[in-house]
KEKE-3310 file (N, C-alpha, C; in steps of 0.2 Angstrom, whole numbers, plus 5000, padded with zeros to 4 digits):
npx = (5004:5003:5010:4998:4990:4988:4986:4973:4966:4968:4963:4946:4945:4945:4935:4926:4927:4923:4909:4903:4904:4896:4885:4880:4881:4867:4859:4858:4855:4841:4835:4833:4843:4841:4828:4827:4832:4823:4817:4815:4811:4800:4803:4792:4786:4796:4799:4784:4784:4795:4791:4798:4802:4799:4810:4823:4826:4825:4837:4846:4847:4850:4862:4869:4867:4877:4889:4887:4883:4867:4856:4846:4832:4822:4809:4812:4820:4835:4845:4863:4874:4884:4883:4871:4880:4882:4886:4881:4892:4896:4887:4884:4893:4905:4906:4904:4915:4925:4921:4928:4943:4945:4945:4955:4968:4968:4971:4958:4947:4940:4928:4926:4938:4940:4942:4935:4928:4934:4939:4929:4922:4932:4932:4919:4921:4930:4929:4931:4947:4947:4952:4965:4969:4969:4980:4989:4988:4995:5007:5011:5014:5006:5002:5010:5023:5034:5029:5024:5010:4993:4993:4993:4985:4984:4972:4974:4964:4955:4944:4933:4939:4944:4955:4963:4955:4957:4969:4968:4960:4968:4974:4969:4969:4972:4969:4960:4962:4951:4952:4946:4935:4919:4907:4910:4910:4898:4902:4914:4910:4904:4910:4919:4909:4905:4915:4917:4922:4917:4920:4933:4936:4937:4931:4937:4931:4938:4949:4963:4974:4973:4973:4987:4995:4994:5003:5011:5008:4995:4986:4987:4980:4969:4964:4963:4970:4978:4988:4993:5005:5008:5008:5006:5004:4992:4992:4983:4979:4979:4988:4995:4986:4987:4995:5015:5020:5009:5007:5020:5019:5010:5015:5026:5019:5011:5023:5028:5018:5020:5026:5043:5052:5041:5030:5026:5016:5010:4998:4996:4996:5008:5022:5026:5038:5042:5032:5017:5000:4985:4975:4984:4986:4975:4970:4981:4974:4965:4970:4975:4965:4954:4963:4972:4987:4990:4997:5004:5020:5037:5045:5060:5060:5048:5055:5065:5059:5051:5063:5067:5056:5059:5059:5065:5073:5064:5055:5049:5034:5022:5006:5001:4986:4977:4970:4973:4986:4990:5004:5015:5022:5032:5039:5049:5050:5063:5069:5077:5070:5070)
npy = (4994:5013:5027:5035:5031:5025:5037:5041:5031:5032:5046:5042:5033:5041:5050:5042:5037:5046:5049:5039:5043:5054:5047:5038:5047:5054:5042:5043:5055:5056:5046:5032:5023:5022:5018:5006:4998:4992:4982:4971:4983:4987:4997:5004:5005:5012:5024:5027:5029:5038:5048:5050:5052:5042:5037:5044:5037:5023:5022:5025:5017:5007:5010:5009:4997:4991:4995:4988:4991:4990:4976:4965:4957:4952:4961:4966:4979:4977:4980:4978:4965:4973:4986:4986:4983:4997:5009:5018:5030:5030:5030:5039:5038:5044:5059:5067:5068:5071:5083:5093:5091:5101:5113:5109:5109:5124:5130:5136:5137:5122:5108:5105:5094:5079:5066:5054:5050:5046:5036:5027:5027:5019:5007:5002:4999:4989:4977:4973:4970:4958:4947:4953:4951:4938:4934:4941:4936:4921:4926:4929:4917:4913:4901:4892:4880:4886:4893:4902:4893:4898:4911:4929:4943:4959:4972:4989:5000:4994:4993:4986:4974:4965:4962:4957:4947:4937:4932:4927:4916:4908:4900:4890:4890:4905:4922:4939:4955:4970:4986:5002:5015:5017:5015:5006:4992:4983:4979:4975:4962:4958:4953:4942:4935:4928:4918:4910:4917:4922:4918:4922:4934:4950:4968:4982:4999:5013:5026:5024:5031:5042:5035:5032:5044:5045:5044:5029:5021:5029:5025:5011:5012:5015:5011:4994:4986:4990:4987:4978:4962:4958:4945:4950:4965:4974:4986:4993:5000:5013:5020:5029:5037:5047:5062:5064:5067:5060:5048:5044:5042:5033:5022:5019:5018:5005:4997:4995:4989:4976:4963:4956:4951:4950:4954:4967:4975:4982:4988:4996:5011:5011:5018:5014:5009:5008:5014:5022:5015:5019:5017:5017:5031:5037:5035:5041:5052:5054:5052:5064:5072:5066:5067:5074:5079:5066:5055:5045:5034:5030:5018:5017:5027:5021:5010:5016:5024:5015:5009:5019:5018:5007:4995:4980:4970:4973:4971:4970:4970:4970:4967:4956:4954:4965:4977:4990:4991:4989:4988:4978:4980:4972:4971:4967:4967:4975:4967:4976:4994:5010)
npz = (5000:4995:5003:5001:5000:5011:5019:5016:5019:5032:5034:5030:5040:5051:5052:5049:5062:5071:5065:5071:5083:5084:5081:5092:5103:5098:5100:5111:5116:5112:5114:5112:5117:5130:5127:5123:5134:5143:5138:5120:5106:5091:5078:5076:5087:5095:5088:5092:5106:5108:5102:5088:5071:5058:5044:5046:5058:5059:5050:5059:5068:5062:5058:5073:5073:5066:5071:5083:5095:5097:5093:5080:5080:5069:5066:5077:5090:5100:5115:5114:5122:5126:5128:5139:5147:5152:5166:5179:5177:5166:5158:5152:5139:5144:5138:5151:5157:5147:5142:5151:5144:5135:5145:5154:5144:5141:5154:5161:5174:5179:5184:5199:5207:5213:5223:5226:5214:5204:5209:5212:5199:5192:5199:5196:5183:5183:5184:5166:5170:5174:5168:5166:5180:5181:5176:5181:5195:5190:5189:5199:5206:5215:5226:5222:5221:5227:5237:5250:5259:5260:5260:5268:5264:5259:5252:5249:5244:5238:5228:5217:5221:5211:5208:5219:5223:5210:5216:5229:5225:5220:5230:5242:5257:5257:5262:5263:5266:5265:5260:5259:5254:5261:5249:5239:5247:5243:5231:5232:5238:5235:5222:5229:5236:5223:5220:5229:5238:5251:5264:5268:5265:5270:5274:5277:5278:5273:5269:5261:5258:5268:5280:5279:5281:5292:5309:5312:5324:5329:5317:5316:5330:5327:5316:5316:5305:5302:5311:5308:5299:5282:5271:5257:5250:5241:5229:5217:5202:5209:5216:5204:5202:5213:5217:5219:5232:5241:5235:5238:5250:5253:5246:5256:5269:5263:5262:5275:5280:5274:5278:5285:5269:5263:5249:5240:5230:5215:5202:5191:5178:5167:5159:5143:5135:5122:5107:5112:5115:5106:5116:5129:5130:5129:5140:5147:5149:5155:5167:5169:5164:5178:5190:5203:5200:5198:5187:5173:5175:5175:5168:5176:5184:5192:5196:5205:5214:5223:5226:5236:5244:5252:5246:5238:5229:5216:5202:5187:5175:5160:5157:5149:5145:5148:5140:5141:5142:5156:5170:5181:5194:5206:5223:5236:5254:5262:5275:5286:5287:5284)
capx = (5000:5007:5010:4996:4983:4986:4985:4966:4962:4966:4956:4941:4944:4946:4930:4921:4927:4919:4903:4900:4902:4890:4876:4880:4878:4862:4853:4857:4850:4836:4829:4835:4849:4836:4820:4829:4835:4820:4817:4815:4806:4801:4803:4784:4786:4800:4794:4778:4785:4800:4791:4801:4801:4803:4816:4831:4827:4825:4843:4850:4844:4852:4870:4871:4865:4884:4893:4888:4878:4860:4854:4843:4829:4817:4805:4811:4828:4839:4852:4867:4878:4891:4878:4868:4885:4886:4884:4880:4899:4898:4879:4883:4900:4911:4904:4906:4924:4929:4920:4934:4948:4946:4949:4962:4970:4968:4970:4953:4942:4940:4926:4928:4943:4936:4945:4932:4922:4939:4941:4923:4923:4937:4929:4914:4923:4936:4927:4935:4952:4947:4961:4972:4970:4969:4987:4993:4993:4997:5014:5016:5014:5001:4999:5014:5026:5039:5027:5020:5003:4988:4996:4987:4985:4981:4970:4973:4960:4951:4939:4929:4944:4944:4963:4964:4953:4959:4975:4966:4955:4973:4976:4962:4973:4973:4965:4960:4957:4951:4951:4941:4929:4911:4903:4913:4909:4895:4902:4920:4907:4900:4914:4921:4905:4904:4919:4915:4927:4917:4924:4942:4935:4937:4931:4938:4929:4944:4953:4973:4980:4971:4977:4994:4995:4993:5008:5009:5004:4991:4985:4983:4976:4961:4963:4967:4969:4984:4993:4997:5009:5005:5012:5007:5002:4992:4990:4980:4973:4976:4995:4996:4981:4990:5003:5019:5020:5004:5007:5028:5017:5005:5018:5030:5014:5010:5030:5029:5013:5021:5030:5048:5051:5034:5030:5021:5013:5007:4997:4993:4996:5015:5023:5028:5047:5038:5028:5011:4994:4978:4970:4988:4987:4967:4971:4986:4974:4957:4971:4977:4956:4950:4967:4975:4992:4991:5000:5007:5027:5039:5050:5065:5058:5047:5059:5068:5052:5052:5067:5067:5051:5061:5057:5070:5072:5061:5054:5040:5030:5016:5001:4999:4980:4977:4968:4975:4994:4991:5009:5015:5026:5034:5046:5049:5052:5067:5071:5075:5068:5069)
capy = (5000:5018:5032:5041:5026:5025:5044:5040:5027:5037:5049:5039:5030:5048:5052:5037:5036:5055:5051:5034:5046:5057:5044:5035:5052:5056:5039:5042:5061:5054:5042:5025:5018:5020:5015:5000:4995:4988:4976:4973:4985:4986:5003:5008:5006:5016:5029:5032:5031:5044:5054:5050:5051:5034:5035:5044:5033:5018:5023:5028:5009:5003:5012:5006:4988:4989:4994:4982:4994:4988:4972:4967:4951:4953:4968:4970:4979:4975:4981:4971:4964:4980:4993:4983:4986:5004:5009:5025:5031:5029:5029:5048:5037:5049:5065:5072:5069:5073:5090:5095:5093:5107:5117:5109:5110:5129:5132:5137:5135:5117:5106:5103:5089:5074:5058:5048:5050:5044:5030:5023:5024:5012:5002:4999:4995:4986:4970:4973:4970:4949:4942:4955:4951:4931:4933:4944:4931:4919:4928:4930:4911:4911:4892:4889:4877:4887:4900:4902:4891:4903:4920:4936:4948:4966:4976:4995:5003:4989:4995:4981:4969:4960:4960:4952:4939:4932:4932:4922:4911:4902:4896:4890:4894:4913:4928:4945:4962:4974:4992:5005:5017:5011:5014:4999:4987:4978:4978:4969:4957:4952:4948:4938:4930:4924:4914:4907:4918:4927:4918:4922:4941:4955:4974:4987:5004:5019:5029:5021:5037:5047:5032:5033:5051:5043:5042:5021:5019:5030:5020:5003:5011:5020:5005:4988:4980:4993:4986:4970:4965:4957:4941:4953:4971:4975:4994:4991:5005:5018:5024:5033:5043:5054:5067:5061:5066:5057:5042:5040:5041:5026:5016:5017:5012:4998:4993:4995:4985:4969:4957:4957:4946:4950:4958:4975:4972:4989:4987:5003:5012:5013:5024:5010:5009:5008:5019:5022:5014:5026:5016:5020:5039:5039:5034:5046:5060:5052:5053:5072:5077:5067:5067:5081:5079:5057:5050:5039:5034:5027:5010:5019:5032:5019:5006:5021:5024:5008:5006:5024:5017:5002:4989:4975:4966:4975:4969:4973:4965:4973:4962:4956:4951:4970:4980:4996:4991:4989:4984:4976:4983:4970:4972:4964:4972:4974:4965:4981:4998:5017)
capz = (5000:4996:5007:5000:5000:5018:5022:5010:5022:5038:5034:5031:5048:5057:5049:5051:5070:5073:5063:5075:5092:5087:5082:5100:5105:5095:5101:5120:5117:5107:5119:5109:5122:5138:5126:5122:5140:5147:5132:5114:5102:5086:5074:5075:5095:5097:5087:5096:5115:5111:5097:5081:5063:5057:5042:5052:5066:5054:5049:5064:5073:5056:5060:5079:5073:5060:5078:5089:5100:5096:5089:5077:5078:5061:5067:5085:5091:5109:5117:5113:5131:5130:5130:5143:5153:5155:5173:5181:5177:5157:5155:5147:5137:5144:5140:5158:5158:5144:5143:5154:5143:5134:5151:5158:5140:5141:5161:5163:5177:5177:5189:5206:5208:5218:5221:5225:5208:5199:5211:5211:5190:5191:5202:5191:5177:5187:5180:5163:5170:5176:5163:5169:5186:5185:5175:5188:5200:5187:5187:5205:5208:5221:5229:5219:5225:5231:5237:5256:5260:5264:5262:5270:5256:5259:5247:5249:5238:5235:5223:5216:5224:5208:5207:5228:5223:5209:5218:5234:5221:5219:5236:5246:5263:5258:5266:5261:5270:5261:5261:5254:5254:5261:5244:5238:5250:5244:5224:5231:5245:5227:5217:5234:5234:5217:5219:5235:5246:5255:5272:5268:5264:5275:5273:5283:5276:5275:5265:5263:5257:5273:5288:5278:5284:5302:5315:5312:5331:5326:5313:5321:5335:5324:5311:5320:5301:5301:5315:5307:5294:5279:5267:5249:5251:5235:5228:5213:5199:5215:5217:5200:5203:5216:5216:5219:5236:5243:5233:5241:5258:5251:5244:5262:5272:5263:5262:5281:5281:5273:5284:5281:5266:5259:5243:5238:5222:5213:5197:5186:5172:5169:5153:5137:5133:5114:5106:5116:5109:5108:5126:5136:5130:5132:5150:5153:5149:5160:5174:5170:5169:5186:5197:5206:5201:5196:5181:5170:5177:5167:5172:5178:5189:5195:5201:5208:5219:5226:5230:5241:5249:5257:5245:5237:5222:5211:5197:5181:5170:5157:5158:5141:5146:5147:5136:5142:5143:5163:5171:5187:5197:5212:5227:5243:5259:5268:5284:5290:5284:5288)
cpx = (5004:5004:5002:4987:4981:4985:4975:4962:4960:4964:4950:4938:4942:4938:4922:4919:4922:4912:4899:4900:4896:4882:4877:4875:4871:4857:4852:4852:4842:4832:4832:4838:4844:4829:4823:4831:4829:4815:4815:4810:4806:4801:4797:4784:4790:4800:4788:4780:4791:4797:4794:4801:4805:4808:4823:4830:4828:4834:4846:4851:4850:4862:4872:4869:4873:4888:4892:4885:4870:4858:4848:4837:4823:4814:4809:4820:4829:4847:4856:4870:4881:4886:4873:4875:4885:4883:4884:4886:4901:4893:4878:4890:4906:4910:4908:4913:4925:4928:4925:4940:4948:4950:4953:4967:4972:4969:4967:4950:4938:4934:4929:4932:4940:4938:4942:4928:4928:4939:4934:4922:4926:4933:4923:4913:4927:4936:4930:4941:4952:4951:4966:4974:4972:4976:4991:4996:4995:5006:5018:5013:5011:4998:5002:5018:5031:5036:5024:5015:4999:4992:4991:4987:4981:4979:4971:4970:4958:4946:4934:4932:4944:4951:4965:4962:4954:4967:4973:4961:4961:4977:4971:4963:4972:4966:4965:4958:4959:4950:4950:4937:4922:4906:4907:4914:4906:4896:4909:4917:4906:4904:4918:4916:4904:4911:4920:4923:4926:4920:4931:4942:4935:4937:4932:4935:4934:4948:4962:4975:4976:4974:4983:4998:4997:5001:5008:5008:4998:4985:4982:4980:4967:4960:4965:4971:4977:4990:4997:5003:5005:5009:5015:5000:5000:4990:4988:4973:4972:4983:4996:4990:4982:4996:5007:5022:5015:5004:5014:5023:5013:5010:5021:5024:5012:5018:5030:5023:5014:5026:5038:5049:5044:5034:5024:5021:5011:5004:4992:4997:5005:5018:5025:5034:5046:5034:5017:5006:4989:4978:4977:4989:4980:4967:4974:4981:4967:4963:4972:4968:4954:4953:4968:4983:4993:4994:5004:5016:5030:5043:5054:5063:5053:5050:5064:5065:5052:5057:5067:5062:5055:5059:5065:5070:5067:5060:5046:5040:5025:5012:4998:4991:4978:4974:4971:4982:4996:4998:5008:5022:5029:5041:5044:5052:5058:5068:5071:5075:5066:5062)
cpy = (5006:5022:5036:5035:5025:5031:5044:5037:5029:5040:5047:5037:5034:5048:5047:5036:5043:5056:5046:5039:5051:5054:5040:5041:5054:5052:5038:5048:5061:5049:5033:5021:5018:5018:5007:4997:4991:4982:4980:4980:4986:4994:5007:5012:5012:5023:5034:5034:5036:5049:5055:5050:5045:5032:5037:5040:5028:5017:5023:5022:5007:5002:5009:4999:4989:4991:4992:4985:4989:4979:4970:4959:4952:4959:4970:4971:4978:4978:4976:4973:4970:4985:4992:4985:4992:5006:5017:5030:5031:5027:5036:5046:5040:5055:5070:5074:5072:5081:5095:5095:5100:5113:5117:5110:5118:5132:5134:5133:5126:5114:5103:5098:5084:5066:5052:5047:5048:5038:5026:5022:5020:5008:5000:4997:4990:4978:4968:4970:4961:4945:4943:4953:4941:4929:4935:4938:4924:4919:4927:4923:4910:4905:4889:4886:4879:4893:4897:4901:4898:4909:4924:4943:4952:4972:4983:4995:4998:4990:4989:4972:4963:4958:4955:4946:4935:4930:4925:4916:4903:4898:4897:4892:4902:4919:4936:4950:4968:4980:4995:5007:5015:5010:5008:4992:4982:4974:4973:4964:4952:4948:4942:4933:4924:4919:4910:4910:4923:4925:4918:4929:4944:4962:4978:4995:5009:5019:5027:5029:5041:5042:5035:5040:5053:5042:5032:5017:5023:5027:5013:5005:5013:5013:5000:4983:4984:4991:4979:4970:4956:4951:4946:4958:4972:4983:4993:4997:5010:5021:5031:5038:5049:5058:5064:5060:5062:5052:5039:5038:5036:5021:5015:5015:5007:4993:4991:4990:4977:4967:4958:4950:4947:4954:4962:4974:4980:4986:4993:5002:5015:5016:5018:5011:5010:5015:5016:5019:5020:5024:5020:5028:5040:5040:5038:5053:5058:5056:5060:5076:5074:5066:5072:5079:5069:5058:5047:5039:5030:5020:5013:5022:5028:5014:5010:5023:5019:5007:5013:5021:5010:4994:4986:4974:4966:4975:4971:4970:4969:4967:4960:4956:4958:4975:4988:4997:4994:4984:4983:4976:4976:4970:4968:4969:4970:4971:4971:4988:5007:5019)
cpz = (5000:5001:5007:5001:5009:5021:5021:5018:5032:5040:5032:5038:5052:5055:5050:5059:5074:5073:5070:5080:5091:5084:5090:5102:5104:5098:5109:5119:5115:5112:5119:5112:5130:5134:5125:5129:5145:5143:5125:5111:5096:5083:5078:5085:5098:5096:5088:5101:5113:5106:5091:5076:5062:5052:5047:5055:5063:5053:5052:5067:5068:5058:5066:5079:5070:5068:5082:5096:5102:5091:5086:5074:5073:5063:5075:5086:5098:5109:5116:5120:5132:5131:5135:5149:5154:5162:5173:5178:5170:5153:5149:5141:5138:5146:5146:5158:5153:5139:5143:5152:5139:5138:5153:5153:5139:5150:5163:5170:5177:5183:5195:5206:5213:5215:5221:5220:5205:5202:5211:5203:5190:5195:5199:5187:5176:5182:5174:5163:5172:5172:5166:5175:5188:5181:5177:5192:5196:5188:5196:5209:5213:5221:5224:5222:5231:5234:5244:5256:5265:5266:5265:5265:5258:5254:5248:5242:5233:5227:5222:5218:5219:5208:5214:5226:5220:5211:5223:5232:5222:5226:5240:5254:5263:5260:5264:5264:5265:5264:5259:5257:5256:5257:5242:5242:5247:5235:5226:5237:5238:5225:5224:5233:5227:5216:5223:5241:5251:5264:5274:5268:5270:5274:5278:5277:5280:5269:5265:5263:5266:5280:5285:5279:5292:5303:5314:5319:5330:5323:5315:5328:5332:5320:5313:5314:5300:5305:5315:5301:5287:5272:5258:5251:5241:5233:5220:5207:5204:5214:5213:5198:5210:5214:5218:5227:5241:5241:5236:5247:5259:5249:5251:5267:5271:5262:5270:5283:5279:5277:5281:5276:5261:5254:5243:5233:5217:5205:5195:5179:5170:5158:5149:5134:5125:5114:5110:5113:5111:5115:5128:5133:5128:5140:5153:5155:5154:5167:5175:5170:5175:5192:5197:5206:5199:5188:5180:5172:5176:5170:5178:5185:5195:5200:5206:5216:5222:5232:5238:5247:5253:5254:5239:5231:5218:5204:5195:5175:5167:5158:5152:5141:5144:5141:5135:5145:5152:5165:5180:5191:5206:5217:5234:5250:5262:5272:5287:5286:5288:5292)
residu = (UNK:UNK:UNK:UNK:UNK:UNK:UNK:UNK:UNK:UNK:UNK:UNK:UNK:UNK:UNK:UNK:UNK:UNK:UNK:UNK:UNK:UNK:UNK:UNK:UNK:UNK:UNK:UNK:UNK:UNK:UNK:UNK:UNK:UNK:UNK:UNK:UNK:UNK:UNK:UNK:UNK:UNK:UNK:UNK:UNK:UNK:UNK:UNK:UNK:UNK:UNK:UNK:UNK:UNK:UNK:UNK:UNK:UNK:UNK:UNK:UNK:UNK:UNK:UNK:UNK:UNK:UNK:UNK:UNK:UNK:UNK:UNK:UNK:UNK:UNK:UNK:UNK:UNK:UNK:UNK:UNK:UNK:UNK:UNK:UNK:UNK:UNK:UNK:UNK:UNK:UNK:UNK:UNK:UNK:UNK:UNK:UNK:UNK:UNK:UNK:UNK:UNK:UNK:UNK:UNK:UNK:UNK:UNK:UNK:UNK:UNK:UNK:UNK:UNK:UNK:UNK:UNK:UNK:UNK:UNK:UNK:UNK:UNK:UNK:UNK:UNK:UNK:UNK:UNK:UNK:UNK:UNK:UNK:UNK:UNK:UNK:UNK:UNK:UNK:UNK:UNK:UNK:UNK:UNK:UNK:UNK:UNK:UNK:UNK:UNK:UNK:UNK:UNK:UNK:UNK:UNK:UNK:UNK:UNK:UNK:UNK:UNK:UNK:UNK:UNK:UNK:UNK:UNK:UNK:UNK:UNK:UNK:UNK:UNK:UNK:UNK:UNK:UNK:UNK:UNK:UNK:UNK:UNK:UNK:UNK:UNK:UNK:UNK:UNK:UNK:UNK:UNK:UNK:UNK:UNK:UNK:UNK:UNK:UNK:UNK:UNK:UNK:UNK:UNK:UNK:UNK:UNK:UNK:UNK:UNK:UNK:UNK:UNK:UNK:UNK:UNK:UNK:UNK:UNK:UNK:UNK:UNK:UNK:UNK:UNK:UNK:UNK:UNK:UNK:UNK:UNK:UNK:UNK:UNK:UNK:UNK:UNK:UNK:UNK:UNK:UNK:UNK:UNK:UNK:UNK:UNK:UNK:UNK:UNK:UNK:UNK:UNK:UNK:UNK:UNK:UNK:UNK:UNK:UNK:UNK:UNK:UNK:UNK:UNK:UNK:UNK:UNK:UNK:UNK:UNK:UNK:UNK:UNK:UNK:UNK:UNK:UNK:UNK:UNK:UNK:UNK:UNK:UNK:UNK:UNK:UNK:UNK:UNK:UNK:UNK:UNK:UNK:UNK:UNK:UNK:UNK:UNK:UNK:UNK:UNK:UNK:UNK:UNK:UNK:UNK:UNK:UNK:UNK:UNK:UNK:UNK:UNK:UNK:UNK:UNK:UNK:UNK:UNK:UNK:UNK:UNK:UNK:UNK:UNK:UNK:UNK:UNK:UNK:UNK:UNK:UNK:UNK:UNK:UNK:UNK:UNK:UNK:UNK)
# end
């Protein structure tokens, strides 16, 4: 193919990608994506209950049938699986968020900053990540031979603690305390449930980065789950959404949290030694619109990180499972540490 067939083509794609957001857009504002969500309907129906003119619409159902939006049984349409997923959090596709780059692209006046409306998103999506996470512990030999029976695994920033429990799925000895926020309680009780671990589960409701601010006799006296230590301290989709200073202070609590010997696991969004794909520079820019200071950090800088915090033989792995070129960051902790 020449240079000029592919320039041909990429303007097509540009063009067709642009045209597809704003029929999504068109069938959310139109009524199509909530008419369709409490079952099928046919053209005529759809037509009457939101008020539409039947060829656009006709056309419009026709296009989100060729994207995999909508499907399409002789007279009657349905939501297809993926659009039956969207959750409070990306029931607008985005929208909200991304509103906002504009502003922060101009230093304008920008919406209120709030950590926990960044960290519950993820946790609603969290689900997505169930390959990355059961190759996670894949990697990190959990109930493997050379590896310690019934580890204690600690979730800081649990979220929908999908990443802990496929870690505790792999050995039936293993234990989980989780932490997090009390909105996320009954979403990581679930996925416990649904594997049958919820008698190895445990939910403490708390903000890591705010005890980690604690005096560490402070700490365990307010949080009792603080005063212990830990086989596998996990920080998962949380570190790189702080400033640099707030996240040294989460990663050396959860270093001082693991046992000596024990390993601190981190898994986010880390910089690509290669060139970027769209998702990992879609993500770096979610994190500059809904953190205060969180992004993408590159190999070097974070094994550097690491090791300041008091952790050991530090090693990293991308997650080939991964959709969004999520890596995996592991150290072990000192025996003894500042």
């Amino acid at each position: 193919m020449s240079a000029q067939d592919q320039t041909i083509d990429q303007y097509q794609e540009l063009m067709q990608l642009n045209a597809v957001s704003h029929v999504l857009r068109t069938a959310k504002q139109v009524g199509l994506l909530d008419g369709l969500r409490d079952g099928q309907r046919t053209l005529e129906q759809l037509c009457q209950e939101l008020n539409l003119r039947s060829e656009p619409a006709r056309l419009l159902l026709a296009t989100l049938v060729r994207t995999g939006i909508v499907q399409q049984y002789d007279d009657d349409y349905a939501l297809a699986p993926v659009a039956q997923l969207l959750c409070q959090y990306d029931s607008d596709l985005g929208d909200g968020r991304w509103r906002q780059l504009a502003d922060k692209v101009r230093g304008d006046d920008a919406a209120p900053f709030r950590a926990r409306d960044h960290f519950d998103a993820t946790a609603a999506t969290q689900w997505v990540h169930t390959a990355s996470a059961i190759q996670a512990a894949e990697i990190l030999n959990i109930g493997g031979a050379d590896e310690p029976r019934g580890p204690k695994i600690l979730d800081l920033g649990c979220g929908s603690a999908v990443w802990s429990c496929a870690m505790a799925f792999r050995d039936v000895g293993a234990t989980i305390t989780a932490v997090d926020d009390e909105a996320t309680r009954v979403a990581a009780a679930n996925m416990a449930a649904s594997i049958d671990l919820t008698r190895r589960f445990d939910f403490h409701p708390a903000d890591p980065a705010e005890v980690a601010e604690l005096p560490m006799d402070q700490a365990a006296t307010e949080h009792p789950w603080a005063g212990k230590t830990y086989d596998l301290v996990l920080l998962a989709q949380r570190l790189h959404a702080y400033d640099e200073a707030t996240g040294d202070r989460l990663l050396q609590f959860a270093t001082r949290l693991a046992a000596p010997g024990g390993r601190v696991v981190v898994i986010d969004l880390f910089a690509s030694p290669a060139k970027p794909s769209l998702a990992e520079t879609l993500e770096a820019l979610r994190l500059e619109i809904e953190t205060d200071g969180g992004r993408v950090w590159d190999l070097e800088t974070s094994s550097q990180r690491a090791k300041r915090c008091g952790l050991t033989d530090v090693q990293f792995t991308f997650l080939a499972a991964s959709r969004i070129n999520l890596g995996m960051l592991v150290g072990v902790r000192a025996e003894h540490i500042a």
